[in-house]
N, C-alpha and C positions, 0 to 999 in steps of 0.2 A: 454356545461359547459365551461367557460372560465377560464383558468389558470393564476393566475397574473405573471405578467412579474414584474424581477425585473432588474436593473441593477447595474453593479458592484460598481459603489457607494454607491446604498442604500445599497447593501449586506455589505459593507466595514464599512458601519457607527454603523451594528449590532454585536459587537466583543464583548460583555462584560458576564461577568457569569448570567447576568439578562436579557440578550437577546442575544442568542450564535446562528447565521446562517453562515451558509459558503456552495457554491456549491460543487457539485460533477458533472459531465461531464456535466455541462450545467442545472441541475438542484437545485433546491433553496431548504435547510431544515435548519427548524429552531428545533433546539434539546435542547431546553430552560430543558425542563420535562424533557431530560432524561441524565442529567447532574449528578447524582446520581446512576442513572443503567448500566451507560457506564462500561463494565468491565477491559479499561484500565485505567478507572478514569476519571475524569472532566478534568483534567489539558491537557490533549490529545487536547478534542474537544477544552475548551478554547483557546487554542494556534493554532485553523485554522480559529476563531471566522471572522467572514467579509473576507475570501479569497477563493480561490480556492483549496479545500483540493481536487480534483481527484487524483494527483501524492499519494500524502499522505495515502490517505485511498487504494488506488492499494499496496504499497509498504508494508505494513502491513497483506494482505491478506487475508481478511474476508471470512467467510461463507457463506454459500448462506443464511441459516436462519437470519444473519445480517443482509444482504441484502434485504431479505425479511422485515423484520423489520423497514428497513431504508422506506419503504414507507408512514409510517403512519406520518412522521416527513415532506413531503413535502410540502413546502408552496409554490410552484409558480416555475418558470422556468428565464432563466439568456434572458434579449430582443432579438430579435432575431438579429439585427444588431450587437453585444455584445459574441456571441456564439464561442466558439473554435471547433476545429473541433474534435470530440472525436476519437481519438484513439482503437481501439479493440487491447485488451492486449491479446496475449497469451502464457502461460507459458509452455515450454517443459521441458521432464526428458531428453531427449535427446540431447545428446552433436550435440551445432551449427557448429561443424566445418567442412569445405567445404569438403576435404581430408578426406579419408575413415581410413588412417594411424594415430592409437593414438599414442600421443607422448609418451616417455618413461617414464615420470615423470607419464603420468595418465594412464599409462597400469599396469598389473599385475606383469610387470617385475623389477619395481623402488623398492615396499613393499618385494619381495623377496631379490632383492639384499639387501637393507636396512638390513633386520634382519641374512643373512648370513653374514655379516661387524659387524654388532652388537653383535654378538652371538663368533666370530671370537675374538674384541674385550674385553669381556667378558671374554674368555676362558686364551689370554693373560697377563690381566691385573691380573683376581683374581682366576685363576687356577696354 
């Protein structure tokens, strides 16, 4: 089966709420039909209408069943001389920093001193 290729000008020329496509890491979806079910609302998709929403749609943080979802809306793929090179995003809970030593502002010791100043202040002011 052959996938059409599009490239970034015909995606750019399809921006309007009557024909809404815009890539994601290289891949083409036109989400015309589901400009009414988006549950951030149409006004979202409209405004990545013909561009490249990848940053966009990462920085929002969908679900996988999104994602899953997001399938049935593909129409085709960005030419292949046209492609970016996609990135693998990953998101840690774990603090990036090199140094094993957290700083004082994000240790346990900043929240304590705070509420013994606070509590201190308190007690001078309206005791």
């Amino acid at each position: 089966m052959t996938v059409r290729q599009f490239t970034r000008e015909e995606v750019s020329q399809k921006n309007s709420k009557t024909e809404t496509v815009f890539i994601i890491d290289n891949v083409v979806y036109d989400v015309t039909k589901f400009l009414d079910e988006h549950p951030g609302g149409h006004e979202v998709l409209v405004n990545v209408a013909g561009k490249d929403a990848s940053e966009d749609f990462d920085d929002v943080g969908h679900s996988l069943d999104a994602k899953e979802l997001m399938q049935k809306y593909v129409v085709g793929e960005v030419v292949e001389s046209e492609r970016v090179k996609v990135q693998k995003r990953t998101m840690s809970w774990e603090d990036s920093k090199l140094d094993n030593e957290p700083s004082f502002t994000s240790s346990w010791k900043f929240p304590v001193l705070l509420g013994v100043v606070v509590t201190v202040l308190y007690t001078y002011l309206f005791g």
